[in-house]
C-alpha positions in Angstrom: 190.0 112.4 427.2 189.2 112.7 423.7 186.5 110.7 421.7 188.8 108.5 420.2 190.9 108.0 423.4 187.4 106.7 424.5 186.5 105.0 422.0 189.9 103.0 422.2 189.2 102.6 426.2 185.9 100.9 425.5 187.1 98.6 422.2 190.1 97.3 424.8 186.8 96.4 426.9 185.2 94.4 424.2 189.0 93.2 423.4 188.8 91.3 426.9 185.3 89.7 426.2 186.8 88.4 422.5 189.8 86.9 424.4 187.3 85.0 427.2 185.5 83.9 423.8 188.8 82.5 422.6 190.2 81.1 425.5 186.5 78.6 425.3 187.6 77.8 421.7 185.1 80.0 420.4 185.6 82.6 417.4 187.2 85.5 419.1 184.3 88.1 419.2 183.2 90.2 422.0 181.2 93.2 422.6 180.2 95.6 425.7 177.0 98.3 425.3 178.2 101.6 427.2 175.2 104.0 429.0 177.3 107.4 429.8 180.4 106.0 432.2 178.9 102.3 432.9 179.3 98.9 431.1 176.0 97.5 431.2 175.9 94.9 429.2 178.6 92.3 428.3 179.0 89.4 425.6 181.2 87.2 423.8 180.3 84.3 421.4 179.1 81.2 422.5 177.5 79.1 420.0 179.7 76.4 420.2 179.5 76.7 423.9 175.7 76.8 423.9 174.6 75.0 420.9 172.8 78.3 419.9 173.1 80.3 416.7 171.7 82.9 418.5 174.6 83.3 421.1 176.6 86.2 418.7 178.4 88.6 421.4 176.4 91.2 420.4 173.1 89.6 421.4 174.0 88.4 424.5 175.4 92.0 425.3 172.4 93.3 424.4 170.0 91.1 426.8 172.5 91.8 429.8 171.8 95.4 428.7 168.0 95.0 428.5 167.7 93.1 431.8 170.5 95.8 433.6 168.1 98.9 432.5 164.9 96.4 432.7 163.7 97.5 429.3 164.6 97.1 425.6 164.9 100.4 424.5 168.6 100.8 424.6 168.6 104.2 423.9 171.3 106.6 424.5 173.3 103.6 424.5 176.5 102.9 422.5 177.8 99.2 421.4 181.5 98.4 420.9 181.8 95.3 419.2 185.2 93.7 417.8 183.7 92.5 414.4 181.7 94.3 412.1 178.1 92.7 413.1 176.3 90.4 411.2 172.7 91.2 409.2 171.0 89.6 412.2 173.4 91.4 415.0 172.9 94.4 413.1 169.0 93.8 412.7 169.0 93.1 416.5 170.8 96.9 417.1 167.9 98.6 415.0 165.3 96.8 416.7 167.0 97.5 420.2 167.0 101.6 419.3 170.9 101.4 420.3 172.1 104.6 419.4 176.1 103.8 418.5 177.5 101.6 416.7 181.4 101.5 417.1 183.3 97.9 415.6 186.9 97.1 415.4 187.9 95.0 412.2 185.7 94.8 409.2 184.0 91.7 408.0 184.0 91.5 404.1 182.3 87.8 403.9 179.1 89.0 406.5 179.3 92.0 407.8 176.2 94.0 407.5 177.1 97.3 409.2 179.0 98.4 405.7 180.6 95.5 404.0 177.8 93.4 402.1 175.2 95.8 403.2 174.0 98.3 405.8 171.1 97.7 407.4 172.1 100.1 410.9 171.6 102.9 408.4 168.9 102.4 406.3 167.1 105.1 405.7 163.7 103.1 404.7 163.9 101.6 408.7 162.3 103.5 411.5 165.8 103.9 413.7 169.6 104.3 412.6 172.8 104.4 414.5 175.7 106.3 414.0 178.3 104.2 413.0 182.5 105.0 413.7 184.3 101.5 412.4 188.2 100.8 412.5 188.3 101.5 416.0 191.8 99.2 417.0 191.1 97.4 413.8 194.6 95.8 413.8 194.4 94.2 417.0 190.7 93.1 416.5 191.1 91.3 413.0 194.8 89.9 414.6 193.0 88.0 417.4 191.1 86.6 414.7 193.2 85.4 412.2 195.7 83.8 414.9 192.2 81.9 415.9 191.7 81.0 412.4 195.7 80.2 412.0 195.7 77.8 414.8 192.7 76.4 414.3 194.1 75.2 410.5 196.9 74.1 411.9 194.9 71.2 414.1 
């Protein structure tokens, strides 16, 4: 299996999350962190849900992640996240030591990870990640515009 055959693999993994996000009337984003073979940490947005602007898929994926190796150093550990993450997600992925950052569609109005900035690879912060973005771009930004679509149409 080649990189991007895996890479694919995973993104359909965060692809499920974003749909369990949906199907709650949340905005469709979801995210899984990878260590080698293993899933170990899963997440998909719940702010309505919760009442917590904290409760981005990538945060919550990475404190199943953080409770699953029972540390916070998620090193050696990759993130696949449908939506480019925002400045705090992508704060939260420095801060975490994550080593790879792979994200589906692109996110031109907050995404920090490329788009109005890029905080995962500053070179004035202590850690960086590796960054591969596109990955199944089309299906990722389609979940979210028929979210947005339908949600206009209310």
């Amino acid at each position: 299996m080649t990189h991007d055959d895996r890479d694919r693999q995973w993104m359909e993994q965060a692809l499920g999350e974003a749909r369990r996000a949906a199907a709650i009337g949340e905005v469709p984003v979801g995210a899984i962190i990878v260590a080698g073979d293993s899933i170990i940490g899963r997440g998909h947005n719940r702010r309505e849900s919760d009442g917590d602007p904290l409760a981005h898929a990538e945060l919550l994926s990475i404190a199943e992640a953080a409770r699953a190796i029972g540390g916070w150093r998620l090193e050696g550990c990759a993130i696949y996240v449908t939506l480019e993450p925002c400045a705090m997600c992508a704060g939260a992925l420095v801060n975490s030591r994550v080593e790879r950052l792979v994200f589906g569609a692109p996110d031109p109005k907050a995404g920090f990870c490329g788009s109005l900035g890029d905080l995962v690879r500053d070179r004035r912060l202590n850690h960086r990640l590796d960054v591969t973005s596109g990955v199944l771009a089309a299906e990722c930004g389609e979940l979210l515009s028929g979210f947005f679509a339908e949600l206009r149409q209310r």
